[in-house]
C-alpha positions as CSV (number, residue, x, y, z in Angstrom):
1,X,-3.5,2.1,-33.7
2,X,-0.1,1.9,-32.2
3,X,0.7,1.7,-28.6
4,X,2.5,4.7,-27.4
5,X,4.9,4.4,-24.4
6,X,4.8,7.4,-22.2
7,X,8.1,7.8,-20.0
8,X,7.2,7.7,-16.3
9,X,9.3,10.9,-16.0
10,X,7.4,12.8,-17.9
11,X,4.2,10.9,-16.6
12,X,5.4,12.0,-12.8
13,X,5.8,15.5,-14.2
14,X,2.7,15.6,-15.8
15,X,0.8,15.0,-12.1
16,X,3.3,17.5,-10.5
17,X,2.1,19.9,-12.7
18,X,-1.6,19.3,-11.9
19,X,-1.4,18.8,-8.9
20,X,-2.1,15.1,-8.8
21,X,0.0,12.7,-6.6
22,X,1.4,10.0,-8.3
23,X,1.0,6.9,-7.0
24,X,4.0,4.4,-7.3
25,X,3.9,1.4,-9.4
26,X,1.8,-0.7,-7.8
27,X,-0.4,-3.7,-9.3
28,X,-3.2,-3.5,-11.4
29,X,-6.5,-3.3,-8.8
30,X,-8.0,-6.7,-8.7
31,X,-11.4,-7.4,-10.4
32,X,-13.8,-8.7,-8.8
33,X,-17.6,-9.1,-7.9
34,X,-16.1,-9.4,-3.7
35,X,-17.5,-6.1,-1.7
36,X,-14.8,-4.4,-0.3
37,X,-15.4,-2.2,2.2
38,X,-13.8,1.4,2.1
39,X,-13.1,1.9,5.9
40,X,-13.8,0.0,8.8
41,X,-17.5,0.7,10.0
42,X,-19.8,0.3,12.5
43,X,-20.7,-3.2,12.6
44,X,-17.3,-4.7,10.7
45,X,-14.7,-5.6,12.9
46,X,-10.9,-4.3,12.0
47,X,-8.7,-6.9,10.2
48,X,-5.5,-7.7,12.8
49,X,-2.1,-8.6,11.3
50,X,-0.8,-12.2,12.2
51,X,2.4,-11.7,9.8
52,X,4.2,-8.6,9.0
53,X,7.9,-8.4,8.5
54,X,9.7,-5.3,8.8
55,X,10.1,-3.3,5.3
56,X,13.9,-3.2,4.5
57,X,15.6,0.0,4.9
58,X,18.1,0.8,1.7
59,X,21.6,1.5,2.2
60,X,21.2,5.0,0.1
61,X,18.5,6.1,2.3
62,X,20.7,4.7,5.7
63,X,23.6,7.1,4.6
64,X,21.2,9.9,3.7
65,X,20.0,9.3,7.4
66,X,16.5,9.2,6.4
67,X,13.5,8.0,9.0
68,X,10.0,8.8,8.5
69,X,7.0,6.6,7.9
70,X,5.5,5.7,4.3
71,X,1.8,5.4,4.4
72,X,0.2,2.2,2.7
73,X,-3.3,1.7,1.6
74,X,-4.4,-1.7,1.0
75,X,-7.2,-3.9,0.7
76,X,-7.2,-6.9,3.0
77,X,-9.3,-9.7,1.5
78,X,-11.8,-11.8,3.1
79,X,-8.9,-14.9,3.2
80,X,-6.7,-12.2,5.0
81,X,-4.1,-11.9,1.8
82,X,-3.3,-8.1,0.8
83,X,-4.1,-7.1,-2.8
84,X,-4.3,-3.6,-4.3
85,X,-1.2,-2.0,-2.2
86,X,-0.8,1.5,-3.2
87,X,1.1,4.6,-1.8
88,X,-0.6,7.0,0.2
89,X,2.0,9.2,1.7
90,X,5.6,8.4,0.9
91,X,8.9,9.0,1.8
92,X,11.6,8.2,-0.6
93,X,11.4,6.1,-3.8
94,X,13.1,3.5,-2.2
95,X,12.0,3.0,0.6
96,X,8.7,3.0,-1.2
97,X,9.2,0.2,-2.6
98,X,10.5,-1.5,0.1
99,X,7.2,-0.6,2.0
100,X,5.3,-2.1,-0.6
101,X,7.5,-5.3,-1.1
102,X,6.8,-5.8,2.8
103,X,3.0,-4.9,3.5
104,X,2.7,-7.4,0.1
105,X,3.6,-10.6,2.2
106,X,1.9,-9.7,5.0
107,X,-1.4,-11.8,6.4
108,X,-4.0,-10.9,8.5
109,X,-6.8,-12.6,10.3
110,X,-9.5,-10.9,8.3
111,X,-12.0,-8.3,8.7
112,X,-15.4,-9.9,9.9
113,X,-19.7,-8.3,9.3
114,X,-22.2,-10.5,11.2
115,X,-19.6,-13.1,12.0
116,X,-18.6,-13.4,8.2
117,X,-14.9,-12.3,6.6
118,X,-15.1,-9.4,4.4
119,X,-12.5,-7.5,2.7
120,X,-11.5,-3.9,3.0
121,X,-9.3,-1.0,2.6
122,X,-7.6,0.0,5.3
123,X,-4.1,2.2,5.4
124,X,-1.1,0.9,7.3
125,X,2.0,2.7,8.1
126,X,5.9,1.3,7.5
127,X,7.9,3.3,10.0
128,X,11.7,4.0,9.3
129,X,13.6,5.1,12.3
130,X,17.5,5.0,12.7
131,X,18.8,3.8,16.2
């Protein structure tokens, strides 16, 4: 059988159509046999960021004047590296991006059950504000 390219276009009106929210080109989830957790529970301590940069604000969306935050989920491994970044509640397409460029270097000291690093999703916000 031959592989069919879909346009994203169409794929992006597709999900408007249905309702679904498309998420924006993020990387292929990570397998793995690690437990992630979904959320921060009782009993796991909350990851803490030791390294996150600003997300770059595009000139388009300077001169548009647009500020907002872009909302991030991610999955924060038990070495502290992010994997699995995904959109949650954008903004703009490119500042989007940028938001997920950024949160993608970022490190944390990671989340810990019973004394042991775990990994798990958590959502992070990339604020855009003009000053």
């Amino acid at each position: 059988m031959k592989n069919v390219r879909i346009p994203r276009m169409f794929v992006s009106a597709l999900a408007l159509v249905l309702g679904v929210t498309p998420l924006l080109a993020q990387n292929e989830p990570q397998k793995t046999d690690v437990i992630v957790y979904d959320k921060v529970i009782p009993g796991v301590t909350a990851p803490k960021p030791v390294y996150h940069p600003d997300a770059e604000y595009t000139d388009k969306a300077r001169k548009k004047k647009i500020q907002g935050s872009v909302v991030v989920s991610i999955v924060v491994t038990d070495e502290g590296k992010v994997r699995d970044a995904q959109i949650a509640s954008g903004l703009e397409k490119d500042l989007d991006k940028q938001a997920l460029k950024a949160v993608s270097t970022w490190k944390f000291e990671p989340a810990t059950k019973d004394g042991k690093p775990v990994a798990v999703r958590i959502k992070v916000e990339v604020d855009y504000r003009l000053y």
